[in-house]
C-alpha positions as CSV (number, residue, x, y, z in Angstrom):
1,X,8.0,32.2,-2.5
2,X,7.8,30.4,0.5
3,X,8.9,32.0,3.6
4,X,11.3,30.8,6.2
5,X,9.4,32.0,9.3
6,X,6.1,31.5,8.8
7,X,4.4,27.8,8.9
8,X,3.7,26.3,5.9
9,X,2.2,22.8,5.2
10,X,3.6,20.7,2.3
11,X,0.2,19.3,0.5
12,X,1.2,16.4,-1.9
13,X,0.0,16.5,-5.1
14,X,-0.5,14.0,-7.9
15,X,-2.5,15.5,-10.6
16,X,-5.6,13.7,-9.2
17,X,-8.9,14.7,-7.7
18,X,-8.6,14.1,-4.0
19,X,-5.0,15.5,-3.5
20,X,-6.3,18.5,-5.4
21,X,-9.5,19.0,-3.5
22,X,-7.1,18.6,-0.1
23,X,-5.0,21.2,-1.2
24,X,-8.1,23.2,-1.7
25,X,-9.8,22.7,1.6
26,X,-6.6,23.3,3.4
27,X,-6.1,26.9,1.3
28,X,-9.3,27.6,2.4
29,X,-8.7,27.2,6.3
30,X,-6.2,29.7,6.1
31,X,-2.7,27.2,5.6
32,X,0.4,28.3,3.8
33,X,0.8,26.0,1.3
34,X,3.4,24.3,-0.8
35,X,3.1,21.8,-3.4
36,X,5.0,18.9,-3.6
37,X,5.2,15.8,-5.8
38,X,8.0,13.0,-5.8
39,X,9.2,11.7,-9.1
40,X,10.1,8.2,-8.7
41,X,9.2,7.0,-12.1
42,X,8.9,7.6,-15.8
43,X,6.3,5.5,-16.6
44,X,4.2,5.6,-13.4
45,X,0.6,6.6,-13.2
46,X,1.3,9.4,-11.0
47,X,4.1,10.3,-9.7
48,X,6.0,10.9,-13.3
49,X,6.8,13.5,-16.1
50,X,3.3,13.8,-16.9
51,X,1.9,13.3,-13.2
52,X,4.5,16.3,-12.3
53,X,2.3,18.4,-15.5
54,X,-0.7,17.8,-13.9
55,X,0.3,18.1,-10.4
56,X,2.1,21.8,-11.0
57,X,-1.6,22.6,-13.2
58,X,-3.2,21.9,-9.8
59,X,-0.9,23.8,-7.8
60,X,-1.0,26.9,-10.4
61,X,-4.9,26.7,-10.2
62,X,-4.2,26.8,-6.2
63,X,-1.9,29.7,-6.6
64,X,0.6,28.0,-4.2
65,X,4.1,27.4,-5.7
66,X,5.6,23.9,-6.7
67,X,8.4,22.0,-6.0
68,X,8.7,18.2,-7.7
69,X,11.8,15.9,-5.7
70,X,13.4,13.7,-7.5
71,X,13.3,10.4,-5.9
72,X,13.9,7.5,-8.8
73,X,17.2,6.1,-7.1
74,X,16.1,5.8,-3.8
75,X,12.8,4.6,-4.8
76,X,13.7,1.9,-7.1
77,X,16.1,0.5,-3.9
78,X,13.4,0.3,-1.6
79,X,10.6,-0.1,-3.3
80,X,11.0,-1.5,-6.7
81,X,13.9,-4.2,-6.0
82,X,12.0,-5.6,-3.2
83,X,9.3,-5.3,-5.3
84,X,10.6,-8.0,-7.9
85,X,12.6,-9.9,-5.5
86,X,9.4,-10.7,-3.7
87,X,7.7,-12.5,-6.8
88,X,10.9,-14.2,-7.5
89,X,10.6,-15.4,-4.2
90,X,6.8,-16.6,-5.3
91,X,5.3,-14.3,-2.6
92,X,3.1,-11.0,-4.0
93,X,4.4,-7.8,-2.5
94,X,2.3,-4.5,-1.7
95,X,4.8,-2.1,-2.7
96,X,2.2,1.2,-1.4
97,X,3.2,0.0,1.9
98,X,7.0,0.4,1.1
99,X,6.6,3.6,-0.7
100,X,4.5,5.5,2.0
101,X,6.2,5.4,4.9
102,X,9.8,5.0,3.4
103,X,9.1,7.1,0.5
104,X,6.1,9.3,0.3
105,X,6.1,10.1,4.0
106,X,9.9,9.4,5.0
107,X,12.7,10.5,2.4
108,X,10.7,13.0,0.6
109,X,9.7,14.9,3.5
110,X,12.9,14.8,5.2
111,X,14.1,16.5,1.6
112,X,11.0,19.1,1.4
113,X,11.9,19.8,5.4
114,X,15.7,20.6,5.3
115,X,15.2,22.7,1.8
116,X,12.1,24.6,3.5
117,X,12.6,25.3,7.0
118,X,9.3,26.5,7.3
119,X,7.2,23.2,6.6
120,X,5.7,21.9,9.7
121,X,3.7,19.7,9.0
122,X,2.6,17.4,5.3
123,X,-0.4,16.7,4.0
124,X,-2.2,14.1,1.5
125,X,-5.3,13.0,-0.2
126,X,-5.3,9.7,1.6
127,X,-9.1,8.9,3.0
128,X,-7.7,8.4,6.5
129,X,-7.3,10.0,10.1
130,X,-5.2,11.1,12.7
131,X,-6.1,11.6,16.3
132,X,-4.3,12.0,19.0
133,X,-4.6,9.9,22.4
134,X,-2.0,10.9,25.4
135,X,1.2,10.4,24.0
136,X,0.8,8.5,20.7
137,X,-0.9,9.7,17.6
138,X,-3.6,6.9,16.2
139,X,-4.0,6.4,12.5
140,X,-8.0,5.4,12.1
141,X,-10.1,4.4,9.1
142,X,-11.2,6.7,6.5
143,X,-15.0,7.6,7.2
144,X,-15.8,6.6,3.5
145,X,-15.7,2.4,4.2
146,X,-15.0,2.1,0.3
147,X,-12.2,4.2,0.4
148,X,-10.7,3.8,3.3
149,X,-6.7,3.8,2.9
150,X,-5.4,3.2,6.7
151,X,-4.1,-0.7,5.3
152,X,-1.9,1.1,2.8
153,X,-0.6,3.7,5.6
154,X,-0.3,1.1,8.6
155,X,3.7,1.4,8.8
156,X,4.1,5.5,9.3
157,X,6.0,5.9,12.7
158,X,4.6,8.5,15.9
159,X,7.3,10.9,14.2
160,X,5.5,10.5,10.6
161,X,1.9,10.7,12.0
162,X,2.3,13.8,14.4
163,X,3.3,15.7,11.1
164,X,0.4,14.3,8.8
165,X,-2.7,15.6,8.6
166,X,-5.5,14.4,6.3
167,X,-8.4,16.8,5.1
168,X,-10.5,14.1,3.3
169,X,-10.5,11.8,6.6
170,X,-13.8,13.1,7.4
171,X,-15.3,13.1,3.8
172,X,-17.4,10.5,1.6
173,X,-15.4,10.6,-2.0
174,X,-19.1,11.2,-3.8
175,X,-18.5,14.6,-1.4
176,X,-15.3,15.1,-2.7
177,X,-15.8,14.7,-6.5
178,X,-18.7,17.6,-6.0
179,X,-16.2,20.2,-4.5
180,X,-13.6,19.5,-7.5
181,X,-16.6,20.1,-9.5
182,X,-18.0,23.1,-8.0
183,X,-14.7,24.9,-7.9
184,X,-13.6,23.7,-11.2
185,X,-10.7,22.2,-10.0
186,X,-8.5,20.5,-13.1
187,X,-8.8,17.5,-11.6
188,X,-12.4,17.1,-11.5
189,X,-13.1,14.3,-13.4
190,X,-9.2,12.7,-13.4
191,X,-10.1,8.6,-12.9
192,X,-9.0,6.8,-9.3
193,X,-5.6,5.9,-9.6
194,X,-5.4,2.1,-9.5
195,X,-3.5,-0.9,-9.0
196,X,0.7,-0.5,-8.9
197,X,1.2,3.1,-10.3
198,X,4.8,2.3,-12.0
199,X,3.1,-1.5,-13.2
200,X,1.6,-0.1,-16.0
201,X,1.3,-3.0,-18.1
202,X,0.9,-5.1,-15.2
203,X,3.5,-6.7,-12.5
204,X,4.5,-9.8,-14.8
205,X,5.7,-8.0,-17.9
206,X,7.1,-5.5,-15.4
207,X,9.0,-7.6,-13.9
208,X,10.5,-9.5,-17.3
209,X,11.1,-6.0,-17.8
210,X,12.7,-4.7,-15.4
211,X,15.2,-8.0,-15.0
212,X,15.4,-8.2,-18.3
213,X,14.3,-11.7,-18.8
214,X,16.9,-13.2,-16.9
215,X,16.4,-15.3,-13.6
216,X,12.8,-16.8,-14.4
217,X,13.1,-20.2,-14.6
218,X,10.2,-22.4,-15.8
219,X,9.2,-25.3,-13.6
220,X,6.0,-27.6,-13.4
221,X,2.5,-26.7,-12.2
222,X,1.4,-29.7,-10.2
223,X,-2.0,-30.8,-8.4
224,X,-2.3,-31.5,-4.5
225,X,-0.5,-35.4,-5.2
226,X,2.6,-33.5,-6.7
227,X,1.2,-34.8,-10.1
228,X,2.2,-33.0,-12.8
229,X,-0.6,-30.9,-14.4
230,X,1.4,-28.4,-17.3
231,X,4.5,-26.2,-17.1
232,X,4.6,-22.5,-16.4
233,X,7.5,-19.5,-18.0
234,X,8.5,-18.4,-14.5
235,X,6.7,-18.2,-11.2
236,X,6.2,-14.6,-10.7
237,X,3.2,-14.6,-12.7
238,X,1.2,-16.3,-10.0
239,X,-0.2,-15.5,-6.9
240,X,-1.8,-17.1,-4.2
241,X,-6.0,-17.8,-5.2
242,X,-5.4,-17.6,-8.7
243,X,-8.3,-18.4,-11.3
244,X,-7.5,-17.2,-14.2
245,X,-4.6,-17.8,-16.9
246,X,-3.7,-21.0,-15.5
247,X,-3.7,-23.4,-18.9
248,X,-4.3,-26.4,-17.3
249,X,-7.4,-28.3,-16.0
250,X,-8.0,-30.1,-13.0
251,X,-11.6,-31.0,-14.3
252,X,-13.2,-28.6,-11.3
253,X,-12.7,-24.8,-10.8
254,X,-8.9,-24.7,-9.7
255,X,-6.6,-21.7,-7.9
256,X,-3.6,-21.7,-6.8
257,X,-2.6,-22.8,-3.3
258,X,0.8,-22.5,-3.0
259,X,4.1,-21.0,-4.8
260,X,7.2,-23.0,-4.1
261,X,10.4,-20.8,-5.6
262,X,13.0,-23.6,-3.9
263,X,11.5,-25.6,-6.6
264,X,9.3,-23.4,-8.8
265,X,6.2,-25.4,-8.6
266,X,3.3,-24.0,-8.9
267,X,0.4,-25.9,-6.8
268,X,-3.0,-25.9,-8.2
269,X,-6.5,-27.2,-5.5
270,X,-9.9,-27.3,-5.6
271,X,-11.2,-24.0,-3.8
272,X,-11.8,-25.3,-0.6
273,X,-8.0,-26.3,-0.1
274,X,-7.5,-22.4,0.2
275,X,-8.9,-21.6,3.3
276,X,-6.6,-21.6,6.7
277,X,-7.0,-20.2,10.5
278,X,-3.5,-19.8,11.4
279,X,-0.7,-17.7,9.3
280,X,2.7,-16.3,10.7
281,X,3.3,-12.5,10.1
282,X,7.0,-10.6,10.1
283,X,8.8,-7.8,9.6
284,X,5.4,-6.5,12.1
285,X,5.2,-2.7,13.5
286,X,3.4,-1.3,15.9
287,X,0.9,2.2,15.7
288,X,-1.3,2.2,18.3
289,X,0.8,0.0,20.9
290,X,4.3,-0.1,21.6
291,X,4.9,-3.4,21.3
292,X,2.6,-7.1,22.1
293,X,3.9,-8.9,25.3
294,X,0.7,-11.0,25.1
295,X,-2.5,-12.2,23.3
296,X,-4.5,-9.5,21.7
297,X,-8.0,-9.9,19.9
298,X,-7.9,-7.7,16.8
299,X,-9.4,-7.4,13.5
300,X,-7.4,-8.3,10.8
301,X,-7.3,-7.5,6.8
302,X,-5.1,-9.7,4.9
303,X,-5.4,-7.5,1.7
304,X,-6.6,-4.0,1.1
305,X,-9.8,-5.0,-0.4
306,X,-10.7,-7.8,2.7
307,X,-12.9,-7.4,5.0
308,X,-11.4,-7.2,9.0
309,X,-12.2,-10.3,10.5
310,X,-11.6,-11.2,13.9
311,X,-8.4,-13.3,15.3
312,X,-6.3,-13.4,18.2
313,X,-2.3,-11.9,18.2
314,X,0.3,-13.9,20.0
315,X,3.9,-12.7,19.5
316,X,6.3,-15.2,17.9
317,X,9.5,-13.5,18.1
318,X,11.3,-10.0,17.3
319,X,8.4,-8.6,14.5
320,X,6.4,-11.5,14.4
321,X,3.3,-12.2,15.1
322,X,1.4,-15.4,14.8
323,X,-2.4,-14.9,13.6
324,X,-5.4,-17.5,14.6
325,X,-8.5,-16.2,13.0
326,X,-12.3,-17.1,14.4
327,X,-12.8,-18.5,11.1
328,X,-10.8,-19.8,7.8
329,X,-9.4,-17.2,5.6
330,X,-9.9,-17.6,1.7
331,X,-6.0,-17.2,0.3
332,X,-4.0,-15.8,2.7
333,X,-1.5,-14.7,0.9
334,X,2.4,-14.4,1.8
335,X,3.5,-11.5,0.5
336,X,0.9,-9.1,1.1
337,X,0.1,-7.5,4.5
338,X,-1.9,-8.3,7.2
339,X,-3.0,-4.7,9.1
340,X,-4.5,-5.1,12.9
341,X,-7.2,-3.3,14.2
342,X,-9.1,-2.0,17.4
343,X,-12.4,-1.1,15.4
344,X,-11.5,2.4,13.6
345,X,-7.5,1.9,14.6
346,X,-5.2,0.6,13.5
347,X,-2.9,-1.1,15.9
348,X,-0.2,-2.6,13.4
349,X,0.7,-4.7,10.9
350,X,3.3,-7.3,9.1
351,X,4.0,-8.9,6.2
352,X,2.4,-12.4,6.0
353,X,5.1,-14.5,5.9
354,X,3.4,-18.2,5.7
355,X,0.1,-19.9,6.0
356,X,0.7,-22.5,9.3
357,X,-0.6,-25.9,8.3
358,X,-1.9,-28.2,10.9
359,X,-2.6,-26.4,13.9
């Protein structure tokens, strides 16, 4: 039983290895613990029937009691429908940066908080940090480079961060895989969780699933001269630098540069077509700043798996943000986000909203 007086951290478990080994590490520095998973969809990876199984195996191996939240309505509203309406749109969403901080971090907490008085304070197996400077808490890297997570967590507010803490901030994953093993966790040997968790057979039949065939029009795919190169069943199944699985031939190594759902064409170009300076960024929040009056240098990711490379910031409006990098960018990529940073912070982010031709 969890009591109402005495503080208690809500550790989020999945089922997987590093949620379980920051549960661990956390019952070993002396914290209260509940566990806590949110069920926001049948077939996901994690967060599902069987998830909640392995996720209340860890917490019983923890001896720390469970509690799953059932999530599925608000989830699929704000992060499944924008989900599919995005590729409709021919952009390619990242729907872990909905989910955590509107989600994971925001409407599940609130729930765990006002059913348990006692939880102060939430914690995850994210390979991230937390430290605070003055007034504003800073979200950093993840000391592991290859699994750092701070792009995915870029749009948690001051209110979400000063609750947060992260126990694997600090630790390589090789590290982590070794406790699981030396304490025999259950989830020593569970695989990294990949790609979208509820997409399990990938986001195109998800989404002729999900909408049921209806609203995907076929159009033309087209080279660089609008000349007509094939047709396609529906542009959602493209995304910006595409290789593979095009069916047509341009007689050279072709991707696609550009998704056009006004018309649904699909434009295919030779490699170097796909590399730009300049892109425009919305819906942009801030972490580390309040808000840009001015030019900022920063380092920028324009996917999770990216490497930071350096532009410069000039606000363009309520949330936006126009980007000029150093140097081209291969497929920037509307849709997906672009995350700021000052080295190890991360000062904000956006979704990329257009590449800016011409400039």
């Amino acid at each position: 039983m969890i009591s109402k007086t005495s503080p208690t951290t809500a550790i989020f478990l999945s089922g997987g290895v590093d949620s379980a080994v920051a549960g661990y590490l956390l019952k070993q520095a002396g914290h209260k613990l509940l566990g806590v998973m949110h069920y926001h969809w049948p077939e996901s990876r994690c967060c599902s029937t069987a998830g909640c199984a392995n996720a209340e195996a860890v917490a019983a191996f923890l001896g720390i009691p469970f509690k799953s939240i059932d999530v599925i309505p608000e989830f699929t509203r704000s992060v499944v429908q924008p989900y599919v309406d995005a590729y409709l749109q021919g952009e390619t969403p990242n729907p872990c940066t909905d989910c955590n901080p509107r989600i994971r971090f925001g409407l599940t907490v609130d729930k765990v908080m006002q059913s348990f008085p006692a939880v102060k304070t939430v914690a995850t197996g994210h390979y991230a940090r937390i430290q605070k400077n003055g007034d504003r808490y800073l979200l950093l890297k993840g000391s592991d480079p290859t699994k750092d997570q701070s792009y995915m967590l870029y749009a948690l507010s001051q209110t979400q961060l000063e609750r947060t803490v992260f126990p694997l901030g600090e630790l390589k994953k090789s590290a982590v895989r070794e406790i699981a093993r030396s304490q025999n966790i259950p989830a020593a040997h569970s695989p990294d969780s990949q790609d979208v968790c509820y997409a399990t057979r990938g986001h195109a039949q998800f989404v002729r699933d999900y909408t049921r065939g209806q609203g995907l029009p076929p159009g033309p795919i087209v080279d660089d001269h609008g000349k007509e190169l094939g047709a396609h069943e529906g542009i959602y199944q493209f995304t910006i630098g595409q290789r593979r699985g095009l069916k047509v031939a341009l007689g050279e190594a072709a991707y696609v540069s550009h998704i056009d759902a006004h018309g649904q064409t699909v434009t295919l170009s030779p490699r170097e077509k796909l590399y730009h300076a300049h892109m425009a960024v919305r819906s942009v929040t801030w972490s580390a700043i309040e808000s840009l009056n001015q030019s900022l240098r920063a380092q920028v990711k324009i996917r999770y798996q990216s490497e930071a490379a350096w532009a410069t910031l000039t606000p363009a409006g309520a949330h936006q943000v126009h980007v000029k990098f150093d140097d081209a960018q291969f497929a920037m990529t509307p849709g997906q986000r672009a995350v700021f940073y000052d080295g190890d912070v991360v000062l904000g982010g956006g979704i990329i909203d257009a590449i800016i031709f011409g400039t």
